[in-house]
C-alpha positions in Angstrom: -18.7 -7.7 18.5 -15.1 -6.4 18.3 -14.4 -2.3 19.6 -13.2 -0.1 16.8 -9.8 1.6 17.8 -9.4 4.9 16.7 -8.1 6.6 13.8 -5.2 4.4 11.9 -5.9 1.0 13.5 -4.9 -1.5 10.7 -6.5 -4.8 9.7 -4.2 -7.5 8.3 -6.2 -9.0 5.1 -5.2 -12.9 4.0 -4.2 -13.9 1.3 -6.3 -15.0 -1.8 -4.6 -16.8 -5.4 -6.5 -16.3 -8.1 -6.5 -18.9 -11.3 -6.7 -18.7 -14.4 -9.8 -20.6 -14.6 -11.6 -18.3 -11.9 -10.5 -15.8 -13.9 -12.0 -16.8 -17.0 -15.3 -18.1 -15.4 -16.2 -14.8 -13.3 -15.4 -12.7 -16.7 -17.7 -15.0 -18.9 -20.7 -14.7 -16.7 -19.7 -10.4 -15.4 -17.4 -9.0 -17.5 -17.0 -10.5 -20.9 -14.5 -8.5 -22.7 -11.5 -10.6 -24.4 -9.0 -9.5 -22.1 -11.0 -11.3 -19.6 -12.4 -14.1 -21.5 -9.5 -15.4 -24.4 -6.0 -16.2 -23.6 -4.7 -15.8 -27.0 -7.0 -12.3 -27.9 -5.4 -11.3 -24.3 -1.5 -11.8 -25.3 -1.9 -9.7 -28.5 -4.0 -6.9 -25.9 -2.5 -3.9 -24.5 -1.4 -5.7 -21.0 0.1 -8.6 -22.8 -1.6 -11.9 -21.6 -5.0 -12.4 -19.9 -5.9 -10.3 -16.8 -8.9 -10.4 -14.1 -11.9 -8.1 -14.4 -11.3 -5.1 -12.0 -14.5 -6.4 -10.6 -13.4 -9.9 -10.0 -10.2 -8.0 -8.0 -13.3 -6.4 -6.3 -14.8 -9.6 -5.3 -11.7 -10.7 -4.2 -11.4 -7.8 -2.0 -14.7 -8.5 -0.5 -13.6 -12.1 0.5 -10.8 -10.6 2.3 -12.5 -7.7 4.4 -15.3 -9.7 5.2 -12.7 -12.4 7.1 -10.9 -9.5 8.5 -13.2 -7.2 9.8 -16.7 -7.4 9.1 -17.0 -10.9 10.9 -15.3 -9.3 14.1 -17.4 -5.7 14.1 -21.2 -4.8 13.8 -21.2 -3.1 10.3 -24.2 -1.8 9.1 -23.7 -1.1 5.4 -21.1 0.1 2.9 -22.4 3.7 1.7 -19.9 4.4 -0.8 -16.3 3.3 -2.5 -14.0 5.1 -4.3 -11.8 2.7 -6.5 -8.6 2.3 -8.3 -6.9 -0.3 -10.2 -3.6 0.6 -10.7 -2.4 -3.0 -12.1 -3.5 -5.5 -13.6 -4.3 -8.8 -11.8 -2.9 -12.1 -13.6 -3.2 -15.8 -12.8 -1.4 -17.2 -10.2 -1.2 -13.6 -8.5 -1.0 -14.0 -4.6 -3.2 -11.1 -3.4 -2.8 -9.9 0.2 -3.0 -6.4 2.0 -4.0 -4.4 4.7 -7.0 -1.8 5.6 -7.0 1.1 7.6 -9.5 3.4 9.9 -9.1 6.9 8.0 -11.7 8.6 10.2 -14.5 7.7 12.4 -17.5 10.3 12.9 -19.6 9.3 16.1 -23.2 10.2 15.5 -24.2 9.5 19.4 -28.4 10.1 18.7 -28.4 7.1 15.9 -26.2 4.9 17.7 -23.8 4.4 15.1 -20.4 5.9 13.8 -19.5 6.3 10.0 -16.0 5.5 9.3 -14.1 5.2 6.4 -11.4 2.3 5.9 -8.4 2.6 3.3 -7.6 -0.6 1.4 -4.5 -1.7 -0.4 -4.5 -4.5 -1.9 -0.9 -5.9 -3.4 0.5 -8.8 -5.5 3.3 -11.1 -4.7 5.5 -8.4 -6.1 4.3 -6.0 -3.9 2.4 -4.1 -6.4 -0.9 -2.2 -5.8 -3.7 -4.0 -7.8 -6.6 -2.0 -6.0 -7.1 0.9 -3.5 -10.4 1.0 -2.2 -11.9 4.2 0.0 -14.9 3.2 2.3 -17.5 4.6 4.2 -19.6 2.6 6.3 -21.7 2.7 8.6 -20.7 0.7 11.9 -23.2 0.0 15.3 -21.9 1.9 18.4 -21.9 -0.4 21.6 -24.6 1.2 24.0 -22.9 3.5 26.7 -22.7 1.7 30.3 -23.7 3.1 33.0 -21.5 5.0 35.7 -18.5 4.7 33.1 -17.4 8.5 31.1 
């Protein structure tokens, strides 16, 4: 069980490339909207060519945060997220980013701390594809004794 810093500690997320095969499979089964789901329907579509589902960037998302902090802390439980999507995610997109402590509240009589985490996650340009807010719930180590 890793210690979580204070305020503004930052967790370095991989990197994930997403095809356009994944693409198309996790939109036929979740989210099967042509822009998702046909390649040609998709090019004559507002965003110009086939896209991932916002949840499949969401998944994504998941697979990162997981290796870079919920494998190292004692997490509890997500209680809420906001999300946004501000581009659109296309095949052969490098996805990478960062997440960081926002706030921690220390609730000392359930042993456990609710902090919420900001996530970015960009493409190889650089561009935001999703920014995620939060709030979890995280185990408190148990206080020692004879250390304040």
């Amino acid at each position: 069980m890793r210690k979580i810093s204070p305020r503004g500690q930052t967790f370095q997320l991989g990197t994930y490339t997403i095809g356009e095969a994944e693409i198309l499979e996790f939109a036929g089964k979740y989210d099967p909207v042509p822009i998702h789901t046909d390649p040609v329907a998709a090019a004559a579509g507002p965003f110009g060519g086939l896209i991932a589902s916002g949840f499949n960037t969401i998944a994504i998302y998941q697979r990162l945060v997981v290796g870079a902090i919920w494998t190292k802390v004692a997490g509890i439980v997500g209680r809420s997220f906001e999300i946004r999507l501000p581009s659109p995610v296309r095949p052969g997109a490098m996805l990478t980013g960062q997440s960081r402590i926002q706030k921690i509240t220390i609730r000392p009589e359930r042993c456990d701390a609710v902090v919420i985490f900001k996530t970015e996650l960009v493409n190889d340009e650089q561009r935001p594809v999703l920014v995620l807010v939060l709030d979890a719930l995280i185990h408190m180590r148990p206080v020692e004794q004879g250390r304040t």
